[in-house]
N, C-alpha and C positions, 0 to 999 in steps of 0.2 A: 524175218523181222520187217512192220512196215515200215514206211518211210514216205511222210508227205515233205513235197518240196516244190518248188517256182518249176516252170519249166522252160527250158529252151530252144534256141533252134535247131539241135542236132536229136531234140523228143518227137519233133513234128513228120517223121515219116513213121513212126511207130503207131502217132495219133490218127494220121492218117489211116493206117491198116485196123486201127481198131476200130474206127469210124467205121469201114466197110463193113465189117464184121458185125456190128451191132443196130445201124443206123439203116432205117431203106432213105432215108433222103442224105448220107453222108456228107457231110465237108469234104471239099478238095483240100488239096496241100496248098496250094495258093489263098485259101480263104483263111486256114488256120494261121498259114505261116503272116496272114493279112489281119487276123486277131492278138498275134504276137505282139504285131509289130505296130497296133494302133495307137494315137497319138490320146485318144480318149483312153479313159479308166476301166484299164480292164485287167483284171488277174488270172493266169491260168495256173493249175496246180497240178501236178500228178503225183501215184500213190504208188510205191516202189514195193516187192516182196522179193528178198535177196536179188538183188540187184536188176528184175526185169519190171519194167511201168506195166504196170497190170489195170489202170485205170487214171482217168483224169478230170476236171473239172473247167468249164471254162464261166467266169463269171464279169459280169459288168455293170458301174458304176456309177452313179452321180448324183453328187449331194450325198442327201442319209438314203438312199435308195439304192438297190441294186437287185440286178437281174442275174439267176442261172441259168445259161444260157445251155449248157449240156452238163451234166453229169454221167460217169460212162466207165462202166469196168469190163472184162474182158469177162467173154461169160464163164469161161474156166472157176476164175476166181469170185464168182458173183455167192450172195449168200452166205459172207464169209467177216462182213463188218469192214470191207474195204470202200463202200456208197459212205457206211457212216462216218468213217473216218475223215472223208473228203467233203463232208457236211460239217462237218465239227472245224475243220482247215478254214469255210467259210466264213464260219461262227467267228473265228478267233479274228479273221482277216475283216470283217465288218468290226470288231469292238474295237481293233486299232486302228481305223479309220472314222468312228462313227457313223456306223449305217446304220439305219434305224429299223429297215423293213427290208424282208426281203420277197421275191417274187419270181415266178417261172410259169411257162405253159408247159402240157406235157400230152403227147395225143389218147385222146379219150380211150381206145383199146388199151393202152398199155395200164391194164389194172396193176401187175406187181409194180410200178412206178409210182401210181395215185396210191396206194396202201404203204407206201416206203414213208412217200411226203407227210402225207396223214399222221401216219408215227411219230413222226417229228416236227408236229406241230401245223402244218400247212392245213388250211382252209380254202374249199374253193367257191372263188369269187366269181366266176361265169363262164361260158362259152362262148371263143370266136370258133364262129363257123366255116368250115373249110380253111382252115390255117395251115396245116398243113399239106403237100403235094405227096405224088409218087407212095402211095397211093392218098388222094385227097381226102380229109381226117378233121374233125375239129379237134379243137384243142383244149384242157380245160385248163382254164386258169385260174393258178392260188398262189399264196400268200401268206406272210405272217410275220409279227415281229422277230427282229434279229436277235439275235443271240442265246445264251444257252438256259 
């Protein structure tokens, strides 16, 4: 059964190891457990299948605006409507807040990512060049109104 919910500080070595796992630029644990714990708006979410976090989301705010900053499932469980779930979690967490738009970069290779966004409405609105490191990647950026 899934299960989306907030996450806390006893999730952030799990997120770390999925970070490795999926990301070649990874978060450390210090930066995650430093997105927990920021004073600015910011919500992380993760998505539970009988009781192990098989993915998570971290997203950030201000005003009617906000940014996803990662989205991220274990590739085990990818293709399986665990991305959309943790989309939808967004959806809901912008209408109870008023966010009007929302927005993310995503590096330009990762086609299944840009065709995920697409589906769900995302437009892209340009390229920052070389935005990404390790290996250096532009990034494309898009966008779209909030909610469902």
């Amino acid at each position: 059964m899934w299960e989306v919910k907030g996450l806390e500080e006893t999730d952030l070595p799990r997120i770390a190891d999925l970070e490795l796992a999926i990301f070649p630029d990874a978060w450390s644990l210090p930066a995650l457990r430093e997105s927990l714990h920021q004073k600015s708006r910011t919500w992380l979410g993760g998505i539970w299948l009988d009781g192990l976090l098989i993915g998570y989301v971290i997203f950030y705010y201000v005003l009617d605006e906000g940014e996803i900053a990662r989205v991220a499932v274990d590739p085990a469980y990818r293709r399986k409507g665990a991305a959309a779930r943790l989309l939808h979690a967004v959806e809901d967490f912008c209408e109870e807040k008023g966010i009007d738009r929302l927005m993310l970069e995503v590096r330009k290779s990762n086609v299944p990512a840009i065709s995920f966004y697409r589906e769900y409405g995302f437009a892209e609105d340009g390229i920052r060049k070389n935005y990404y490191k390790n290996p250096v990647e532009d990034a494309v950026l898009m966008s779209r109104k909030a909610g469902r």
